[in-house]
Structure formats: C-alpha cells, structure tokens
mmCIF entry with sequence, helices, sheets and N, C-alpha, C, O atoms, coordinates in Angstrom:
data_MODEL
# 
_entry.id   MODEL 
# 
_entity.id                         1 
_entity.type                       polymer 
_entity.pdbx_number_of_molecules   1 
# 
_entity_poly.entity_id                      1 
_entity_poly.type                           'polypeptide(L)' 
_entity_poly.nstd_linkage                   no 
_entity_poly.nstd_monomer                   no 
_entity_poly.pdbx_seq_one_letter_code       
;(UNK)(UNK)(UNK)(UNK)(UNK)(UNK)(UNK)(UNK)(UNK)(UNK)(UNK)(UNK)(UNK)(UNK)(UNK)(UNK)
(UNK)(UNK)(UNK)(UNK)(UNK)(UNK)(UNK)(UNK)(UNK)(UNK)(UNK)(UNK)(UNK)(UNK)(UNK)(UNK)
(UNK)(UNK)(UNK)(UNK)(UNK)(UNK)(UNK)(UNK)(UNK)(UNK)(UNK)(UNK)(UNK)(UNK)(UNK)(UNK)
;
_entity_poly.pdbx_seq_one_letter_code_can   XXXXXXXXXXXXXXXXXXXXXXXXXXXXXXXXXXXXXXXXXXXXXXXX 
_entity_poly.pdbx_strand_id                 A 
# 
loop_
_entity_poly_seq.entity_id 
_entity_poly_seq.num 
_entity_poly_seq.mon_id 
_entity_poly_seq.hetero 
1 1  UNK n 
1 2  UNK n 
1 3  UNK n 
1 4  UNK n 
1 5  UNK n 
1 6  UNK n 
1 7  UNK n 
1 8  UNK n 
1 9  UNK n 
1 10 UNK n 
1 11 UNK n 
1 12 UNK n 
1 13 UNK n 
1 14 UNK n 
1 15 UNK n 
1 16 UNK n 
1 17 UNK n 
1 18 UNK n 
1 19 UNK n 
1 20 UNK n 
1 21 UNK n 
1 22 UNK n 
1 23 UNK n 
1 24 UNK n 
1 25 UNK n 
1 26 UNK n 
1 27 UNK n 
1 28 UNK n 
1 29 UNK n 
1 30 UNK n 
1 31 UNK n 
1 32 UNK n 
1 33 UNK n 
1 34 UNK n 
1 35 UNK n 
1 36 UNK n 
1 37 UNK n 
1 38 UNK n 
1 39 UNK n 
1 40 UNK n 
1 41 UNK n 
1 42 UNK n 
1 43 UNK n 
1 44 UNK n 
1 45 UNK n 
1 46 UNK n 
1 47 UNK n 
1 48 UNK n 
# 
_struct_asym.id          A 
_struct_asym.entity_id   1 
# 
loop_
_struct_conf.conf_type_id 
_struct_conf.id 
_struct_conf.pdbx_PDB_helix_id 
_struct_conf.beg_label_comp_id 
_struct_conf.beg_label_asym_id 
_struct_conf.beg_label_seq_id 
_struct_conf.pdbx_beg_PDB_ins_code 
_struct_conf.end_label_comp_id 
_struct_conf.end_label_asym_id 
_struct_conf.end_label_seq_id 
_struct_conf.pdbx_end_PDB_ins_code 
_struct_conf.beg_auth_comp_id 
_struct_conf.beg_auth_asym_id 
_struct_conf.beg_auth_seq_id 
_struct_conf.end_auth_comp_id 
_struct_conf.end_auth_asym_id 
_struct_conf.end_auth_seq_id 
_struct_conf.pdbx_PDB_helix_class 
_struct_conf.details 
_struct_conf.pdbx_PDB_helix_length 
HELX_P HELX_P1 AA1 UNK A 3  ? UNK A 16 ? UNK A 3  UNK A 16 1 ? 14 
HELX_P HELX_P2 AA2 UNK A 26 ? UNK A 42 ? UNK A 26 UNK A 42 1 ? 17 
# 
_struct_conf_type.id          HELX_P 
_struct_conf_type.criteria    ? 
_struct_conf_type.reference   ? 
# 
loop_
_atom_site.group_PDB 
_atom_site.id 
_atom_site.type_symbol 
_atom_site.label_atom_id 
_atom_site.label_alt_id 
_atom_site.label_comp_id 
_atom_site.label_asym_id 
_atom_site.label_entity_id 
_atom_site.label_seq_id 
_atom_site.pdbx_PDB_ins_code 
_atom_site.Cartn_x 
_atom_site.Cartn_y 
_atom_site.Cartn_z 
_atom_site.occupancy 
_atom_site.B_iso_or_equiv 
_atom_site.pdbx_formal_charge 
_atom_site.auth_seq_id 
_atom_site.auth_comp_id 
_atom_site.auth_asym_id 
_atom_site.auth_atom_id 
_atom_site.pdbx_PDB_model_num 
ATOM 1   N N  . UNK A 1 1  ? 4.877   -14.281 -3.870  1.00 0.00 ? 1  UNK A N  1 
ATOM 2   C CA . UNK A 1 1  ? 4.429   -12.912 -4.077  1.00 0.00 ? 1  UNK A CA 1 
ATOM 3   C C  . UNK A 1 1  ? 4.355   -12.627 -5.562  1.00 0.00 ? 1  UNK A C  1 
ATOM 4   O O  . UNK A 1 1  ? 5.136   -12.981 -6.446  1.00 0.00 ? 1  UNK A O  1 
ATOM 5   N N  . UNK A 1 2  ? 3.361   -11.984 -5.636  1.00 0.00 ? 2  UNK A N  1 
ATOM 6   C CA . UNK A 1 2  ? 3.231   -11.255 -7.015  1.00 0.00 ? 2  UNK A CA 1 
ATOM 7   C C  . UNK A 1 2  ? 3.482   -9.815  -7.251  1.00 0.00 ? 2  UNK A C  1 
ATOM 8   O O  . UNK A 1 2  ? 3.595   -9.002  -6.333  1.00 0.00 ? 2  UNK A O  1 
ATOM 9   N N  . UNK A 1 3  ? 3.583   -9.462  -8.769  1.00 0.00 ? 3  UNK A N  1 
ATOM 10  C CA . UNK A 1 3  ? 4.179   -8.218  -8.777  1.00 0.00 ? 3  UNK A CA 1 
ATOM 11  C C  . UNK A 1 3  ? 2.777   -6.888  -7.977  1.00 0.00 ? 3  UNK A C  1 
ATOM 12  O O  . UNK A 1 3  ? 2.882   -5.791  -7.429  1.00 0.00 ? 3  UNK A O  1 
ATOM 13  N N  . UNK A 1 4  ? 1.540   -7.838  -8.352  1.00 0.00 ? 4  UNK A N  1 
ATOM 14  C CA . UNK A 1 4  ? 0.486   -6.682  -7.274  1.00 0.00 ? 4  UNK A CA 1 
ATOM 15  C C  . UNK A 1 4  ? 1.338   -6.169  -5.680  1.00 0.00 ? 4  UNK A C  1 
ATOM 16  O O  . UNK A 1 4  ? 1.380   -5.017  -5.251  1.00 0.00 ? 4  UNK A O  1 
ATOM 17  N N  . UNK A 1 5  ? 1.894   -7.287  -5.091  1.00 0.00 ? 5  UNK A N  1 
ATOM 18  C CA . UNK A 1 5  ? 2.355   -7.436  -3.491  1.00 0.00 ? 5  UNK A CA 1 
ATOM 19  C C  . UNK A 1 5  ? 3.376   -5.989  -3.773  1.00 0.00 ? 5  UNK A C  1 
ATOM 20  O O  . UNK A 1 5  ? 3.160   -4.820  -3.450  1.00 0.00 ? 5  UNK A O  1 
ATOM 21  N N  . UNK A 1 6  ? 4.394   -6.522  -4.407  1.00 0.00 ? 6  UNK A N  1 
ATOM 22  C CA . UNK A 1 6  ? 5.569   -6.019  -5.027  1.00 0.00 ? 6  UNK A CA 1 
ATOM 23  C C  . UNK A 1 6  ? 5.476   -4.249  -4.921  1.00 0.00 ? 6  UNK A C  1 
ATOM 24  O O  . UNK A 1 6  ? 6.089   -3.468  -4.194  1.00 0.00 ? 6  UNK A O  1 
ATOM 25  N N  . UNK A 1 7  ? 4.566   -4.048  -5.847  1.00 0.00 ? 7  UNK A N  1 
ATOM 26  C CA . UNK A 1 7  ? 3.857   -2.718  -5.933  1.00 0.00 ? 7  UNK A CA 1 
ATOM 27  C C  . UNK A 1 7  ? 3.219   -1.718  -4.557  1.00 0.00 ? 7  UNK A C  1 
ATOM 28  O O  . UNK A 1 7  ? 3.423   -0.557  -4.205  1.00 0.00 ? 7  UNK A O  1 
ATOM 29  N N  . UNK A 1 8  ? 2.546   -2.604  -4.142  1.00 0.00 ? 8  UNK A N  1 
ATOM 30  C CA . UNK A 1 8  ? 1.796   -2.273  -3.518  1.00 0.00 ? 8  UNK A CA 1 
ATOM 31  C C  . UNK A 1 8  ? 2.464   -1.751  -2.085  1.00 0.00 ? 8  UNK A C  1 
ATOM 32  O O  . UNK A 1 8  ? 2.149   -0.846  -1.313  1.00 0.00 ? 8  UNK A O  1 
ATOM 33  N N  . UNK A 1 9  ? 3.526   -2.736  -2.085  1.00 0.00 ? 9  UNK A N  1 
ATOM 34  C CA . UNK A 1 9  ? 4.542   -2.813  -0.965  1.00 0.00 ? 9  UNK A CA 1 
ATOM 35  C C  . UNK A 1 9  ? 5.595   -1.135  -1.013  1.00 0.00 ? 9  UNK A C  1 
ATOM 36  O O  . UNK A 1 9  ? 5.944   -0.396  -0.092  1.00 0.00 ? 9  UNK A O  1 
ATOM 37  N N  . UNK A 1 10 ? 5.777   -1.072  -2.189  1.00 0.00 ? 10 UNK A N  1 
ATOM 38  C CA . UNK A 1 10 ? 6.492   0.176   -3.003  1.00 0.00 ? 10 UNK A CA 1 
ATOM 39  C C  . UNK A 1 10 ? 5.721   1.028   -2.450  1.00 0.00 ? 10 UNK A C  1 
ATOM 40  O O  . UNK A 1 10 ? 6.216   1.679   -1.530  1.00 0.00 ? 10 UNK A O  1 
ATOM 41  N N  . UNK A 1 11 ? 4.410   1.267   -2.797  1.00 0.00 ? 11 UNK A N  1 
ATOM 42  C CA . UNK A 1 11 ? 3.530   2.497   -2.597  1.00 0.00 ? 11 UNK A CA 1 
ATOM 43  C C  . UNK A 1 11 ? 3.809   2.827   -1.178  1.00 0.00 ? 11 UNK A C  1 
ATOM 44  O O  . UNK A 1 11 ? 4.164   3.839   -0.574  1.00 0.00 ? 11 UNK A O  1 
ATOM 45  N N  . UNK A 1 12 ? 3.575   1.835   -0.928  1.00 0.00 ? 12 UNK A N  1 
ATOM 46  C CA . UNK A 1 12 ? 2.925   1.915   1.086   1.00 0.00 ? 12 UNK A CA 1 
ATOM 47  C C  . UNK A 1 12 ? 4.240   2.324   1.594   1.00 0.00 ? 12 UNK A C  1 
ATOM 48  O O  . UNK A 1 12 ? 4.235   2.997   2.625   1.00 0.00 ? 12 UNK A O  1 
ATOM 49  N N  . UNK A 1 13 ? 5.651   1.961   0.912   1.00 0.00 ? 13 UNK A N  1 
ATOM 50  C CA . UNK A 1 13 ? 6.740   2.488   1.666   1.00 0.00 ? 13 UNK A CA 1 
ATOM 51  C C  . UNK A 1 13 ? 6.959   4.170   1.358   1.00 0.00 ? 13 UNK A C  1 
ATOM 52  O O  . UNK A 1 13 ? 7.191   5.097   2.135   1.00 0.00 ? 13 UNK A O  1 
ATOM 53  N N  . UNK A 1 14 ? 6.817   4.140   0.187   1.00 0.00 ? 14 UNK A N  1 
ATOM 54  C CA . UNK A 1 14 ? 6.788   5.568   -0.310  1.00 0.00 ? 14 UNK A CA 1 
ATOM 55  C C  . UNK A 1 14 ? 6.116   6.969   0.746   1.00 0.00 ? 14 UNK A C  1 
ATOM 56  O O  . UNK A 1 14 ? 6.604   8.017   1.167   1.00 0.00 ? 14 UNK A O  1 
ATOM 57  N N  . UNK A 1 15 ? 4.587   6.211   0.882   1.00 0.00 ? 15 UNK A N  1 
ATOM 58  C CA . UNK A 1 15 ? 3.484   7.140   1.472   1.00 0.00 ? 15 UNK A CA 1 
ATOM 59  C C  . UNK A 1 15 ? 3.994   6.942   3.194   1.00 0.00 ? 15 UNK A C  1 
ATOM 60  O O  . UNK A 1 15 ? 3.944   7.932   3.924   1.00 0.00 ? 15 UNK A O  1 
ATOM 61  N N  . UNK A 1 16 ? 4.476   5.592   3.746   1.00 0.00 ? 16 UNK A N  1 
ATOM 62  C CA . UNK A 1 16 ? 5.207   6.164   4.826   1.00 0.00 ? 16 UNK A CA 1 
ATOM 63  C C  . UNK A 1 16 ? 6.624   7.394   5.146   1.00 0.00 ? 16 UNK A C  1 
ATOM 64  O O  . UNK A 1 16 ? 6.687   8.287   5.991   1.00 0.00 ? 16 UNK A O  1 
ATOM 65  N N  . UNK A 1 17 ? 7.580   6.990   4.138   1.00 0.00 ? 17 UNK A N  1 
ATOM 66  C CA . UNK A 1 17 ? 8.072   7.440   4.184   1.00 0.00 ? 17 UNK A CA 1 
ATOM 67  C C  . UNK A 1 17 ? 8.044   9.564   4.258   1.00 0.00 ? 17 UNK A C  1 
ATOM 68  O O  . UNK A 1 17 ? 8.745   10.550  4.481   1.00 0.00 ? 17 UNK A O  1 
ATOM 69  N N  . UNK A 1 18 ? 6.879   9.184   3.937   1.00 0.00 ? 18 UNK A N  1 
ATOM 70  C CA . UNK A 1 18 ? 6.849   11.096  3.619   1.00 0.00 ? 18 UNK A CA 1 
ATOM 71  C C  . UNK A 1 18 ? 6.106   11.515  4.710   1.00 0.00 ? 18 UNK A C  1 
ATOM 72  O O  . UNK A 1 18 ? 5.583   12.629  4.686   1.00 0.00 ? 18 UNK A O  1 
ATOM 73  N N  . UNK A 1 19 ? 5.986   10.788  5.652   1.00 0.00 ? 19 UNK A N  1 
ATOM 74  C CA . UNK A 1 19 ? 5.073   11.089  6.651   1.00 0.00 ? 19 UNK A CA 1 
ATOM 75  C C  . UNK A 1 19 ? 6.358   11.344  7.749   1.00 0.00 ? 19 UNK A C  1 
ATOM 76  O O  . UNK A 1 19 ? 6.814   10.362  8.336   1.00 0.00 ? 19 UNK A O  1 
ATOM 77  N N  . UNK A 1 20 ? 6.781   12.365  7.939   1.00 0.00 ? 20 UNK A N  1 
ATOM 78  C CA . UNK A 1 20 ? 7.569   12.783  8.903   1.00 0.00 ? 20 UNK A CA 1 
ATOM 79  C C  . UNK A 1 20 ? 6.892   13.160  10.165  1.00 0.00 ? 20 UNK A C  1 
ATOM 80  O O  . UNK A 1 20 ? 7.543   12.687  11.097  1.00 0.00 ? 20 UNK A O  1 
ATOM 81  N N  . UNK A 1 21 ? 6.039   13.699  10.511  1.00 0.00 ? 21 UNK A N  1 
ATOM 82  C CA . UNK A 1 21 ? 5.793   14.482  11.826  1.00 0.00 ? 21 UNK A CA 1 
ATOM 83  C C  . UNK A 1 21 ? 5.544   12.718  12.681  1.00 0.00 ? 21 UNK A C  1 
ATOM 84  O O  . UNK A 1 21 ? 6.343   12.470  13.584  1.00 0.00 ? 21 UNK A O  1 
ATOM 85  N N  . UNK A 1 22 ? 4.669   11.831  12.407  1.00 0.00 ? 22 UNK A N  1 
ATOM 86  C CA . UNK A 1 22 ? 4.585   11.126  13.530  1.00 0.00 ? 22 UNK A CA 1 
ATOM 87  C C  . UNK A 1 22 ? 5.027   9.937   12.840  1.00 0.00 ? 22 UNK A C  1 
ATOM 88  O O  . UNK A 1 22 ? 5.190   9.761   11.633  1.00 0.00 ? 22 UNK A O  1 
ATOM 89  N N  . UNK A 1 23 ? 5.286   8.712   14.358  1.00 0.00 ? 23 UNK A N  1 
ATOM 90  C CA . UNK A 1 23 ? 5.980   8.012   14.291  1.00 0.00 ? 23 UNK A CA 1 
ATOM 91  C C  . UNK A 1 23 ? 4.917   6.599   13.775  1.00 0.00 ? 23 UNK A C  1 
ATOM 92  O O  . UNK A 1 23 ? 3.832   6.486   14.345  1.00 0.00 ? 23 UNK A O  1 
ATOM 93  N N  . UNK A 1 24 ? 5.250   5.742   12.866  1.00 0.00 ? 24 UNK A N  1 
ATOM 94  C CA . UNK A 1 24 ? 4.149   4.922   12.250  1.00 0.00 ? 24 UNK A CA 1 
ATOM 95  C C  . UNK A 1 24 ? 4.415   3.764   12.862  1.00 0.00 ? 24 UNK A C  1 
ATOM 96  O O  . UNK A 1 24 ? 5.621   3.527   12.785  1.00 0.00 ? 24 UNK A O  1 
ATOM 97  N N  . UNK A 1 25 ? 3.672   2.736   13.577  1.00 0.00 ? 25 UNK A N  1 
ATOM 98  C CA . UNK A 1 25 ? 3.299   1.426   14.441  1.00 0.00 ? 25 UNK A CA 1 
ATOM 99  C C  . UNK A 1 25 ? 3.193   0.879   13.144  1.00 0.00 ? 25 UNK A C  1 
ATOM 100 O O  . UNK A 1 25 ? 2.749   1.430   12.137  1.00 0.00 ? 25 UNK A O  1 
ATOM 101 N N  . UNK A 1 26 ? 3.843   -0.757  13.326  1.00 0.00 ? 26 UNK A N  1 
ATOM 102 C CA . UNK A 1 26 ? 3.628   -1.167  12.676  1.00 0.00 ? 26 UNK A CA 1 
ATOM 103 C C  . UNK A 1 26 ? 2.116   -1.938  12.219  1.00 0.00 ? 26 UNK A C  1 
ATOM 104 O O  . UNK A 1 26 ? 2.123   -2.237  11.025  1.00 0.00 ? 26 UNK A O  1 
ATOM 105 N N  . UNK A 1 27 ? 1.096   -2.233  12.799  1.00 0.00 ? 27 UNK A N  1 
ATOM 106 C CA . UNK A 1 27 ? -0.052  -1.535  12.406  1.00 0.00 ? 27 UNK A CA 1 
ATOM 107 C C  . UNK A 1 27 ? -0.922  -1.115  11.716  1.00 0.00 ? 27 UNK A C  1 
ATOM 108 O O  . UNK A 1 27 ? -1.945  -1.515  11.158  1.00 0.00 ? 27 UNK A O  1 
ATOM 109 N N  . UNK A 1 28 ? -0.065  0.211   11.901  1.00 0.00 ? 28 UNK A N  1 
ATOM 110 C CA . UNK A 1 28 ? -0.561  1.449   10.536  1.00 0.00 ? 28 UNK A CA 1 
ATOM 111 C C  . UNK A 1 28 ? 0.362   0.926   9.357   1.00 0.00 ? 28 UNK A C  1 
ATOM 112 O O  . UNK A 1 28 ? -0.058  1.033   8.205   1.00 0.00 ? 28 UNK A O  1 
ATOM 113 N N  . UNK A 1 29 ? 1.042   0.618   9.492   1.00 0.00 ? 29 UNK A N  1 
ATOM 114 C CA . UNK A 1 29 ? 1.901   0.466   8.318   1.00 0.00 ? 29 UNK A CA 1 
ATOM 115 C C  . UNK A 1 29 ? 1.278   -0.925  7.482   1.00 0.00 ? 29 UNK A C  1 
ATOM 116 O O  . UNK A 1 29 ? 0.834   -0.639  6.370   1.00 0.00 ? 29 UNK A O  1 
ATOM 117 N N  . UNK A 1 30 ? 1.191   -2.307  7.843   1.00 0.00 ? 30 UNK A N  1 
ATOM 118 C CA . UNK A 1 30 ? 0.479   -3.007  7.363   1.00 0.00 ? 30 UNK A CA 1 
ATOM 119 C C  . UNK A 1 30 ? -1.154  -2.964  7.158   1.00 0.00 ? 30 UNK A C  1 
ATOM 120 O O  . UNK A 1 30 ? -1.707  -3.928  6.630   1.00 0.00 ? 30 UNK A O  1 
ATOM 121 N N  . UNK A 1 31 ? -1.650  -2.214  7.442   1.00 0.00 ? 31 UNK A N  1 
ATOM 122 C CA . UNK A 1 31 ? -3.015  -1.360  7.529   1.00 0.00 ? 31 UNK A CA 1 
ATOM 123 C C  . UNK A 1 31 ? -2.748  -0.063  6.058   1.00 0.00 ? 31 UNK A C  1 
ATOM 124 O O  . UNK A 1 31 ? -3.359  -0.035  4.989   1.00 0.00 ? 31 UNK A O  1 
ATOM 125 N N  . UNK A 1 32 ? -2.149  0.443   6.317   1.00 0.00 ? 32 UNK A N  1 
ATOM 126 C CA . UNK A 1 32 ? -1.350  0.996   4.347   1.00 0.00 ? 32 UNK A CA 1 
ATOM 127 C C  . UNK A 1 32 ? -1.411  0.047   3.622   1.00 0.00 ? 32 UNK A C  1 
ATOM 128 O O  . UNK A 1 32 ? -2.511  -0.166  3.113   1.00 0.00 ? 32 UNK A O  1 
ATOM 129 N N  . UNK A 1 33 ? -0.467  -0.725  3.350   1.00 0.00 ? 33 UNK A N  1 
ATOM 130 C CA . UNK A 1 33 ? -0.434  -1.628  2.607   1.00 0.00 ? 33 UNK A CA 1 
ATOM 131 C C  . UNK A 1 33 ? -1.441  -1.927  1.895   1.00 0.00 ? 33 UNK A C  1 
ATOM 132 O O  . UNK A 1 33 ? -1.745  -1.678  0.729   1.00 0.00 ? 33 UNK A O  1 
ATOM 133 N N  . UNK A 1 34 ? -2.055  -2.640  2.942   1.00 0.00 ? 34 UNK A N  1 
ATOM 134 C CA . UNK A 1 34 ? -3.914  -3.348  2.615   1.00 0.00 ? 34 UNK A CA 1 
ATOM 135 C C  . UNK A 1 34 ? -4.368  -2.573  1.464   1.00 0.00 ? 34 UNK A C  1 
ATOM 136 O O  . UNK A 1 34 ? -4.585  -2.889  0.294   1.00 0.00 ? 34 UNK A O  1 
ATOM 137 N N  . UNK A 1 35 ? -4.447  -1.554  2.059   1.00 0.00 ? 35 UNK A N  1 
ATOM 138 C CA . UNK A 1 35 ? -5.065  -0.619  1.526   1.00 0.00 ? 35 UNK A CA 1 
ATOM 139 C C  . UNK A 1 35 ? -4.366  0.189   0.067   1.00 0.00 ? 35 UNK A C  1 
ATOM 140 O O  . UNK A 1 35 ? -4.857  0.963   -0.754  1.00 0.00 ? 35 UNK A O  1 
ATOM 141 N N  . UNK A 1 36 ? -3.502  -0.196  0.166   1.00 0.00 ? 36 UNK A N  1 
ATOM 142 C CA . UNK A 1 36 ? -2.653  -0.369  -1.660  1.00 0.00 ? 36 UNK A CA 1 
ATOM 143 C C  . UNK A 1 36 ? -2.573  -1.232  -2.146  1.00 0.00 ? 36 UNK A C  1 
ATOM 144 O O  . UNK A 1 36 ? -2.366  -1.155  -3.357  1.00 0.00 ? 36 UNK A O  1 
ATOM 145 N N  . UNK A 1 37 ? -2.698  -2.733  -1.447  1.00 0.00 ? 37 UNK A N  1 
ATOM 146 C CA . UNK A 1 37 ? -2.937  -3.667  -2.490  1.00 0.00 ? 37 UNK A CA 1 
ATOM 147 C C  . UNK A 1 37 ? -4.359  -3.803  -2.914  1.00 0.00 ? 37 UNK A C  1 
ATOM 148 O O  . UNK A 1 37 ? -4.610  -4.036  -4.096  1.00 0.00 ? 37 UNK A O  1 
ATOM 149 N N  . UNK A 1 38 ? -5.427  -3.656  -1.918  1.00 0.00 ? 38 UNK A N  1 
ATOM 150 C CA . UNK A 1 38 ? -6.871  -3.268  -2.583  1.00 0.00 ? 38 UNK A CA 1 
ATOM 151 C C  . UNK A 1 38 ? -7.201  -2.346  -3.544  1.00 0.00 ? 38 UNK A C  1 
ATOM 152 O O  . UNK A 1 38 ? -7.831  -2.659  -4.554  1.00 0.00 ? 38 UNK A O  1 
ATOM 153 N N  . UNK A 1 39 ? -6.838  -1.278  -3.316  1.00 0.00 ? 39 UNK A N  1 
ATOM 154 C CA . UNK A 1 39 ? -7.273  -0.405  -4.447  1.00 0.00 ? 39 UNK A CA 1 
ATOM 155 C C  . UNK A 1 39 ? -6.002  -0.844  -5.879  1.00 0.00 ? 39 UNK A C  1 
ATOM 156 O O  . UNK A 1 39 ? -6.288  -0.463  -7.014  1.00 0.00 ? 39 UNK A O  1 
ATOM 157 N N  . UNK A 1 40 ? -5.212  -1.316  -5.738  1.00 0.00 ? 40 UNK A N  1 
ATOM 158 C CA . UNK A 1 40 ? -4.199  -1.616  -7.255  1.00 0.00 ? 40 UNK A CA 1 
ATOM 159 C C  . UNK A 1 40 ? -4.818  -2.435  -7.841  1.00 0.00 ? 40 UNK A C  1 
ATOM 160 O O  . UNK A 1 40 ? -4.775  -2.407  -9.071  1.00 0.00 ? 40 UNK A O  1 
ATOM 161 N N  . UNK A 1 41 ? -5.662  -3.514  -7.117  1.00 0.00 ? 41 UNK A N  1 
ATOM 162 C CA . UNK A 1 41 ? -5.815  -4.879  -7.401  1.00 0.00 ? 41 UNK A CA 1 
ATOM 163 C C  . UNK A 1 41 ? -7.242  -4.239  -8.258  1.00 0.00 ? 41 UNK A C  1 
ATOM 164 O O  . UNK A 1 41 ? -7.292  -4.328  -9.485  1.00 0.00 ? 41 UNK A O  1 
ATOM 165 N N  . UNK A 1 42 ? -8.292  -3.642  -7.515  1.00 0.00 ? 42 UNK A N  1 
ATOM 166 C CA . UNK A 1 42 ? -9.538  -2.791  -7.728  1.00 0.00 ? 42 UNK A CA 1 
ATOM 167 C C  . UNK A 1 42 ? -9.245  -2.381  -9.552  1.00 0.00 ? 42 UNK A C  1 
ATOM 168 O O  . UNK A 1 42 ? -9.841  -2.638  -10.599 1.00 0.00 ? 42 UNK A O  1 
ATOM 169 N N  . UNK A 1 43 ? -8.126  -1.702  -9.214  1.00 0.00 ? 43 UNK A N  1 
ATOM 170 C CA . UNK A 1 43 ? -7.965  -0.468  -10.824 1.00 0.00 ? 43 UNK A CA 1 
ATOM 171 C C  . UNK A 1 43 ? -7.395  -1.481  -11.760 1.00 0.00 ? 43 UNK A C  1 
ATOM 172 O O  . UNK A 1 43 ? -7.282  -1.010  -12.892 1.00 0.00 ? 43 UNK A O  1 
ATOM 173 N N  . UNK A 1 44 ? -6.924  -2.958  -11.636 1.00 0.00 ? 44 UNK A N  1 
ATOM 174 C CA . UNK A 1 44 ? -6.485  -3.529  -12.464 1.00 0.00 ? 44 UNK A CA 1 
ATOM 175 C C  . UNK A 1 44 ? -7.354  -4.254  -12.992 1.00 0.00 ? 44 UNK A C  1 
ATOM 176 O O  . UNK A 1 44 ? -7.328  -4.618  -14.168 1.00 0.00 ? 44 UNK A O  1 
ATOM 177 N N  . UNK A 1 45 ? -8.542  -4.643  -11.851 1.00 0.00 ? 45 UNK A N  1 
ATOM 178 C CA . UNK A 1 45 ? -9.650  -4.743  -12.498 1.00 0.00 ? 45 UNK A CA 1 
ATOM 179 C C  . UNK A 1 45 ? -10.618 -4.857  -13.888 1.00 0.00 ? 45 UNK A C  1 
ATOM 180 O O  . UNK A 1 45 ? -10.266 -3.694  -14.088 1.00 0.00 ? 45 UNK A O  1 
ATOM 181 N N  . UNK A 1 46 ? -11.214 -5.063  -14.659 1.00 0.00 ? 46 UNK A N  1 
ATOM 182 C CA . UNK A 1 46 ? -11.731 -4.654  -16.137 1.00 0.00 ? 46 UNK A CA 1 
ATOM 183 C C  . UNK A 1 46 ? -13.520 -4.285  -15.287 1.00 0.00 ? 46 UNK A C  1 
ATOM 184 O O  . UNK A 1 46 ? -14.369 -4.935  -14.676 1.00 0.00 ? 46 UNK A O  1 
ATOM 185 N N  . UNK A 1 47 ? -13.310 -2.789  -15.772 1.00 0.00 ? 47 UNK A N  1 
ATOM 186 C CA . UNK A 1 47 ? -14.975 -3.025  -15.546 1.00 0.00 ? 47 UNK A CA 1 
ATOM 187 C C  . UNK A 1 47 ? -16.402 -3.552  -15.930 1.00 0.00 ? 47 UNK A C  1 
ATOM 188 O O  . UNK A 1 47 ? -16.718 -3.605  -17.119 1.00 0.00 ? 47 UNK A O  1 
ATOM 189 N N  . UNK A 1 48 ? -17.096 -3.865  -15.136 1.00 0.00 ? 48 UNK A N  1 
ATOM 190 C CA . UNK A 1 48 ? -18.503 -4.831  -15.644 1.00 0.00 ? 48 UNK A CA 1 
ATOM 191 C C  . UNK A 1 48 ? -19.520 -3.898  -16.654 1.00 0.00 ? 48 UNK A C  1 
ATOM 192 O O  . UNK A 1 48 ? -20.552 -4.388  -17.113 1.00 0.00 ? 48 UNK A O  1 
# 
C-alpha cells in the first residue's frame, strides 16, 4: 500500500463515519473508497 491507499482509506472512514441515520453494507463502503482513491489520485495529478 501506498500513502494514496492510506489516505484515501482515512477519507472514506471519516465520510462513513458521519453518516449516522443508515446502516452502511460493506459495499457501499468499498464503493467510497474507490471513489476517494480516484479522485486523490485525479488531484495529484499535474495537469495537461
């Protein structure tokens, strides 16, 4: 793992965590993730 995973892993626990009303499948939860390591990876990016 790299520190992108690392991060990304952080975020996705964070943004579950604040999600109180319903209960998160794991799933959705690796389906977060994805979706924080794509866009971190995206913004670390250099643009063309």
């Amino acid at each position: 793992m790299n520190e992108d995973h690392i991060i990304a892993a952080i975020l996705a626990a964070g943004l579950i965590s604040q999600n109180k009303d319903d209960a998160i499948e794991p799933k959705d939860a690796v389906g977060l993730y994805g979706l924080c390591l794509s866009e971190l990876i995206a913004s670390n990016r250099a643009p063309k």
